[in-house]
C-alpha positions as CSV (number, residue, x, y, z in Angstrom):
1,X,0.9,-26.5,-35.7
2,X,-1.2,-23.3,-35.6
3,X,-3.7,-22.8,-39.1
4,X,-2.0,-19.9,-41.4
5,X,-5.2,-18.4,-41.1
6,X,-4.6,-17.5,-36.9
7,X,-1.4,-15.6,-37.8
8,X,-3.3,-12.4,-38.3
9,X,-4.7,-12.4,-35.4
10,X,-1.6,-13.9,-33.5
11,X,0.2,-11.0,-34.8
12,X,-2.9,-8.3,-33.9
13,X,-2.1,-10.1,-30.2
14,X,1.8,-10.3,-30.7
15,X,1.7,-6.1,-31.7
16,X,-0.7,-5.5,-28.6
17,X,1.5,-7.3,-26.1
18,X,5.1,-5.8,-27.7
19,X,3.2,-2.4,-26.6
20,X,2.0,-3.0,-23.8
21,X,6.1,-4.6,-22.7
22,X,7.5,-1.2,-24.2
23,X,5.3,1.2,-22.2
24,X,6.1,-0.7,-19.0
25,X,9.4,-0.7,-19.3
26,X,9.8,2.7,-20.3
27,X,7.3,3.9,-17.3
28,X,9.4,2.0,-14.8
29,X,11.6,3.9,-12.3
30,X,14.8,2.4,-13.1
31,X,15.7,3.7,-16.6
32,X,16.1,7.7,-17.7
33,X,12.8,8.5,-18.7
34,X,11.4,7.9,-14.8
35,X,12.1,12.3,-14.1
36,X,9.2,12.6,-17.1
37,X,7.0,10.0,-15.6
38,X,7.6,10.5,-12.2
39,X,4.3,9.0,-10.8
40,X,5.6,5.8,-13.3
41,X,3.5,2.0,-12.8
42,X,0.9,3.1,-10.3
43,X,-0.8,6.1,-11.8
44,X,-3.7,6.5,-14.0
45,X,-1.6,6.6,-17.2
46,X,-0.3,3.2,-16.8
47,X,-3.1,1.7,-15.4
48,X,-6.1,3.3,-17.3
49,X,-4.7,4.7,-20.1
50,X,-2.5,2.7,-21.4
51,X,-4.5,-0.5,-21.5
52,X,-6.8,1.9,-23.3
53,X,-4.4,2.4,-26.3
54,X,-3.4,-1.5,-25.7
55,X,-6.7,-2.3,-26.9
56,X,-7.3,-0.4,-29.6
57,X,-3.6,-1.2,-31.0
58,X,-5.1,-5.1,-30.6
59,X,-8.2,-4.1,-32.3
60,X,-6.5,-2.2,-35.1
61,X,-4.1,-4.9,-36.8
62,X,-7.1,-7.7,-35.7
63,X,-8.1,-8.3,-39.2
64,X,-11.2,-6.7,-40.3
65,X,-12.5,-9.6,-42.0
66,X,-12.7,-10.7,-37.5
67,X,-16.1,-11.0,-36.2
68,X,-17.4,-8.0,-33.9
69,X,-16.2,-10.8,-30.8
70,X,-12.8,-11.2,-31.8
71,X,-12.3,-7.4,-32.6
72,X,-14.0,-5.9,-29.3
73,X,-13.4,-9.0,-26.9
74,X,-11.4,-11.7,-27.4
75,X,-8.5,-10.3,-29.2
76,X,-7.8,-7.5,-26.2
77,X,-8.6,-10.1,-23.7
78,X,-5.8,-12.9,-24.8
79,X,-3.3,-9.2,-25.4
80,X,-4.0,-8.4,-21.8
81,X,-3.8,-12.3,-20.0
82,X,-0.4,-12.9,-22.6
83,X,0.6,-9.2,-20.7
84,X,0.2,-10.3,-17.5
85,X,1.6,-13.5,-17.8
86,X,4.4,-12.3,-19.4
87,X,4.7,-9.8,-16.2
88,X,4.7,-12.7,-13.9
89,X,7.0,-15.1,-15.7
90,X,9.9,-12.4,-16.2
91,X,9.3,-11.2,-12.6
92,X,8.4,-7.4,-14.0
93,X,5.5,-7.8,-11.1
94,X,4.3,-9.5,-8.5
95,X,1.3,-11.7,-8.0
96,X,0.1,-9.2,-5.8
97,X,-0.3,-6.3,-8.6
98,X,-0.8,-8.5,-11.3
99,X,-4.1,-9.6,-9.7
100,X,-4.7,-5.4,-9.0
101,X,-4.3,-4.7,-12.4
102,X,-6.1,-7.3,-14.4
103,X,-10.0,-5.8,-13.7
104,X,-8.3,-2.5,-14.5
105,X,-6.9,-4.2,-18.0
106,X,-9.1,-5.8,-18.8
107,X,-12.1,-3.3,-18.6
108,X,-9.8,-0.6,-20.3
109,X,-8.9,-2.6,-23.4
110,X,-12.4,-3.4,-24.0
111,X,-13.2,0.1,-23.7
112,X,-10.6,0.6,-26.4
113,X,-11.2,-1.7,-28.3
114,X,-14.6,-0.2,-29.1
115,X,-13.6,3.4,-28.7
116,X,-11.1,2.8,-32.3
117,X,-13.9,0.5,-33.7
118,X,-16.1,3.1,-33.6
119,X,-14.2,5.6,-34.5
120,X,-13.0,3.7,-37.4
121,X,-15.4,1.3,-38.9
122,X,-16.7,4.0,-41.5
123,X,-13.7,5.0,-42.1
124,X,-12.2,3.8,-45.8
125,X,-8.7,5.1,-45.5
126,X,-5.8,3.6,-43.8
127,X,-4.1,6.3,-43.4
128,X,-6.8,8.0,-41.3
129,X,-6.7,4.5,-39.2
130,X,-3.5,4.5,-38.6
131,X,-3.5,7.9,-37.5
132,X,-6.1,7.4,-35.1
133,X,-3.8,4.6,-33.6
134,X,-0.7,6.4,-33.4
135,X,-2.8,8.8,-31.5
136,X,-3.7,6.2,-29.3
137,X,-0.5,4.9,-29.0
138,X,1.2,8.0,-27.6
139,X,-1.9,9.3,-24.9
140,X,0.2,7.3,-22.4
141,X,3.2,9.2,-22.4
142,X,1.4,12.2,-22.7
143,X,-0.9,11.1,-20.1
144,X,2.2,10.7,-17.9
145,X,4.0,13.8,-18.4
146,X,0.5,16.0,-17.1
147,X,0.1,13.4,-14.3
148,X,3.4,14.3,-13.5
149,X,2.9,17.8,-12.8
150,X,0.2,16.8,-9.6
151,X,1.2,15.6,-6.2
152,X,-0.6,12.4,-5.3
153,X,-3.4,13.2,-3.0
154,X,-3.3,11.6,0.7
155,X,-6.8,9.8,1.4
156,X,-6.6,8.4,4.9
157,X,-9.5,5.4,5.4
158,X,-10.5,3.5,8.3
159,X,-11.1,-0.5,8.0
160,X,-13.0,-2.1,11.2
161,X,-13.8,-5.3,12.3
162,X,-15.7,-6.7,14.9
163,X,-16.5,-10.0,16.8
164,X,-18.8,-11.3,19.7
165,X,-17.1,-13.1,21.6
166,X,-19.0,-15.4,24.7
167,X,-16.4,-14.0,27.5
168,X,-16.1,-11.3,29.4
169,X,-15.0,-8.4,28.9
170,X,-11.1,-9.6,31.9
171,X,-10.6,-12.5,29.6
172,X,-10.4,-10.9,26.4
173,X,-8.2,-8.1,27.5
174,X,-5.6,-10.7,28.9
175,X,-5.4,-11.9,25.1
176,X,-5.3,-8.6,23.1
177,X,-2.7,-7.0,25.7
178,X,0.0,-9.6,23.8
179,X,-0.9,-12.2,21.4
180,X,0.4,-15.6,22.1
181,X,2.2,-17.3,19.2
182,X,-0.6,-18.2,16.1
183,X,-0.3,-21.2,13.9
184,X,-1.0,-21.9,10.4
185,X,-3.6,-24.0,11.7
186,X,-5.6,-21.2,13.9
187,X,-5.9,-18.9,10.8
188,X,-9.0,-19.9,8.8
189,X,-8.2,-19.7,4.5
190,X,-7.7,-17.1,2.8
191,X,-7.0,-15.5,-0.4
192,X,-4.6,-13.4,1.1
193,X,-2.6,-15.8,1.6
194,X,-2.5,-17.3,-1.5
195,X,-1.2,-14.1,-3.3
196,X,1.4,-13.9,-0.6
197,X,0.7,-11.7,1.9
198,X,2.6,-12.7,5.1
199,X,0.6,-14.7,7.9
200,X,0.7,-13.0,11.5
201,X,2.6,-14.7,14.2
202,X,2.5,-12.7,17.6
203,X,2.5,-9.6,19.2
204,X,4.6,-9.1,22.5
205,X,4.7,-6.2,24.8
206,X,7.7,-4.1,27.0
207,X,5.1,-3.1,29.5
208,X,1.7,-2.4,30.4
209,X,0.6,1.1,29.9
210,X,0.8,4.2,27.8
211,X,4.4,3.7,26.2
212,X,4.3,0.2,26.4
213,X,5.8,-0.9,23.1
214,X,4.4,-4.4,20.9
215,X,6.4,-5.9,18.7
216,X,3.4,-7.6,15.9
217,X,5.6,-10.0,13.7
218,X,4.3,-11.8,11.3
219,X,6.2,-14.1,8.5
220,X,9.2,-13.6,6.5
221,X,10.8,-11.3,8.9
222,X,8.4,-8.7,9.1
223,X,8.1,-6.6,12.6
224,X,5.6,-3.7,13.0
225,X,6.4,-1.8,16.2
226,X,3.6,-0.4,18.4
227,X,3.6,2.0,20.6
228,X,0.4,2.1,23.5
229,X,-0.6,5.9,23.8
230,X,-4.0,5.3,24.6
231,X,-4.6,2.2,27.6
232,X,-7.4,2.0,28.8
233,X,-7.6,-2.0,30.9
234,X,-10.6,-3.9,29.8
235,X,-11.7,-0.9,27.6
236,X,-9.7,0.1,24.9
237,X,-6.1,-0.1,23.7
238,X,-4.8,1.7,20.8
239,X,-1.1,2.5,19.3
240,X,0.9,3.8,16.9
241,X,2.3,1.8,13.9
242,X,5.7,1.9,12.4
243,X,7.0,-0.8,9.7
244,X,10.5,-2.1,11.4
245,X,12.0,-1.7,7.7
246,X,15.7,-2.9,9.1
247,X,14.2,-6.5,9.4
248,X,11.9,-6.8,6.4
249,X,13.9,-8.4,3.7
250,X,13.4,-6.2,0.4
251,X,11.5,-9.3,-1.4
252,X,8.7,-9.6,1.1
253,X,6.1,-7.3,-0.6
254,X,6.4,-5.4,-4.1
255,X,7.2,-2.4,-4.0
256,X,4.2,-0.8,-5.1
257,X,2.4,-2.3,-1.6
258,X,5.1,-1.6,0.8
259,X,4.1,-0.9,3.7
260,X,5.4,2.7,4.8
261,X,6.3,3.4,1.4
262,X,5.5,6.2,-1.1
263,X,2.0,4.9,-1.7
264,X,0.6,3.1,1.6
265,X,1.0,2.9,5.1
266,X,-0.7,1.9,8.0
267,X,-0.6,4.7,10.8
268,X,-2.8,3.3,13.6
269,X,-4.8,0.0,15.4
270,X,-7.2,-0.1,18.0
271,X,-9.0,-2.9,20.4
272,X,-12.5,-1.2,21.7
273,X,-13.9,-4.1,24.0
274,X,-17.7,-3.4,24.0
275,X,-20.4,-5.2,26.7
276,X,-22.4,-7.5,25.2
277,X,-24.8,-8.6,27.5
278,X,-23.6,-11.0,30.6
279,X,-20.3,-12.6,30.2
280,X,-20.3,-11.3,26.4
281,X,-17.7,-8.8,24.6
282,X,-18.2,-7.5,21.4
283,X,-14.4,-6.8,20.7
284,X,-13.4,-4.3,17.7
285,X,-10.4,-3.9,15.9
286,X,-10.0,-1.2,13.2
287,X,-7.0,0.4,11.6
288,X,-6.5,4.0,10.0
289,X,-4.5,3.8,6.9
290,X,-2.8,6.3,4.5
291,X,-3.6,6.4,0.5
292,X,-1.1,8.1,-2.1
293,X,-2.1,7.6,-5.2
294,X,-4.2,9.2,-7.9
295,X,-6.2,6.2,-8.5
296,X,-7.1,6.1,-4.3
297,X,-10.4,4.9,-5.1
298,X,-9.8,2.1,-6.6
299,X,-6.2,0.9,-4.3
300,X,-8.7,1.9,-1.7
301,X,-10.9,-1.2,-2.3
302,X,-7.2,-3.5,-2.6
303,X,-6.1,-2.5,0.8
304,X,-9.7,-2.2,2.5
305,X,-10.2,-5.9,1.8
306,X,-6.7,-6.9,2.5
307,X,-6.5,-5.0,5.9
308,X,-10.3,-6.4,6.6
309,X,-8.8,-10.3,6.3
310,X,-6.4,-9.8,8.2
311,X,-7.9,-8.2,11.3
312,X,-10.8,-10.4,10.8
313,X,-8.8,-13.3,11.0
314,X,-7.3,-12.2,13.8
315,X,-10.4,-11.6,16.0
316,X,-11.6,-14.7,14.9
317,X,-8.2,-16.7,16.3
318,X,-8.9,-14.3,20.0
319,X,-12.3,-15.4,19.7
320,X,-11.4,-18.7,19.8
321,X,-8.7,-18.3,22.6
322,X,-11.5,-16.5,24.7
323,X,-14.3,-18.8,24.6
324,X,-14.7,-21.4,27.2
325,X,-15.2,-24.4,24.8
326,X,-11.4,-23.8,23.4
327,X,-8.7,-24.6,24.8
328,X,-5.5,-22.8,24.3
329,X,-2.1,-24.7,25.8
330,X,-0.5,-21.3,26.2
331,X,-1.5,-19.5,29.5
332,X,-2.2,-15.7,29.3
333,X,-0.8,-12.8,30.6
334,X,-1.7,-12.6,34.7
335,X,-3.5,-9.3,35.0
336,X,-1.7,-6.5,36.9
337,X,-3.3,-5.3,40.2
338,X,-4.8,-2.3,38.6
339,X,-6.4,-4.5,36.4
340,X,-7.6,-6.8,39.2
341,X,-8.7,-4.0,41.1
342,X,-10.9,-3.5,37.8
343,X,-12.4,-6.8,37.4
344,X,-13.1,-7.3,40.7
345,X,-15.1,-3.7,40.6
346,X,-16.9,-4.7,37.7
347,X,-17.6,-8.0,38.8
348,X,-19.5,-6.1,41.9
């Protein structure tokens, strides 16, 4: 079915991809060579260097006869997308870091690619080519075993979000204080959801003030607990955050984007309630998160836009709770006296 003349360059792809599936598995944590490679999938070895090599591998057995295109762009590009889907259909990876790694891939096997041609196209001998991508081939592991010997840096970031919201400032606190039950329905689309991140749920509460604990669950059994050290009614409320690991099921997330694990963790979330102008809040939501990775600057811009969809999907469900023109079935919270005490003050 497929012209004898595509087998080269089936095979330049074929040769790429049986690389690229040997370096993975021999970088992955559960087989004897993870004490050399310690930092293993998500380090810059893996993801930078060794799509680096995986391109110039494709680009050397693409037959030279190739056009310039085939050598330098499409040949890495199928390699990399036959990778990834090879990944996803023998479950090596998730959805969720298959869609991290393919800009990273993809830009490095080009970069290869061109790297070998140029260091090769004037070069008669095929011994010298082949040397140069052997060389190639082994920067990985070599990669590895120096990345090995530095601690991942900790980078912690802040990701805020904000809404104005046409209610004052007693109304919205009644809905942050606990979150009443969300729906499918309430959350507007995202992509997030489509590469599996859970959806939020609710968020309950022991008791009002400092050392109040909520319980924020979201779907597929996971729980974040919450601890209130800093309440301040009508103001600001802020707490501690620790993953409930006993309840989420091992299969929820991959385990390069657990929560609390090695590489990421959320520490922190706040509601800052803001005046507005009359009977307007601007309401603010931001989380501090910790980064352990020596590629922080580029996970950094994975979790900053996860973390900003879901916070700004939440304020946008309070937001619609809050306003006058919604209507929400599920009463609020009745404020406490102190809180009365408060609006009535401010109301004055």
């Amino acid at each position: 079915m497929i012209p004898r003349q595509r087998y080269p360059f089936l095979l330049a792809i074929g040769l790429g991809l049986a690389y690229a599936l040997i370096t993975r598995l021999l970088f992955d944590p559960g087989n004897g060579f993870y004490k050399l490679f310690e930092n293993e999938l998500l380090s810059v070895a893996f993801l930078v260097i060794m799509p680096l090599s995986f391109g110039a591998i494709t680009a050397h057995f693409t037959p030279q006869t190739a056009s310039a295109w085939w050598r330098l762009a499409w040949a890495p590009l199928l390699a990399v997308l036959s990778f990834l889907a090879t990944a996803l259909l023998f479950h090596l990876e998730g959805f969720i870091c298959v869609l991290i790694m393919s800009p990273l891939f993809l830009f490095m096997a080009w970069i290869g690619a061109a790297i070998y041609v140029g260091f090769t196209d004037d070069t008669p001998s095929k011994k010298d080519k082949t040397l140069v991508v052997a060389a190639f081939a082994v920067l990985p592991f070599l990669a590895g075993m120096l990345e090995n010997q530095v601690d991942n840096p900790d980078n912690f970031r802040r990701v805020e979000n904000s809404v104005l919201i046409d209610a004052p400032a007693a109304v919205v606190w009644q809905h942050i204080v606990r979150v009443a039950p969300i729906g499918a329905a309430d959350l507007r689309p995202s992509l997030i959801d489509d590469i599996g991140f859970p959806r939020p749920i609710e968020a309950t509460l022991t008791h009002e003030g400092v050392g109040g604990v909520r319980h924020a669950t979201f779907e597929r059994g996971v729980e974040f607990i919450e601890t209130v050290d800093d309440w301040q009614p009508l103001r600001r409320l802020s707490f501690s955050i620790v993953p409930n690991t006993a309840t989420i099921p091992p299969t929820t997330f991959d385990e390069h984007v657990i929560v609390g694990g090695r590489f990421f963790d959320v520490l922190r979330g706040t509601y800052e309630l803001r005046p507005a102008g009359p009977g307007r809040t601007r309401l603010v939501l931001y989380s501090e998160q910790r980064l352990s990775t020596h590629l922080n600057w580029y996970a950094g811009l994975w979790t900053g836009y996860v973390m900003s969809e879901i916070q700004g999907r939440i304020l946008l469900v309070l937001k619609q709770r809050c306003e006058p023109k919604q209507t929400w079935t599920s009463p609020p919270s009745p404020l406490s006296k102190k809180e009365g005490e408060l609006v009535s003050s401010f109301n004055h």
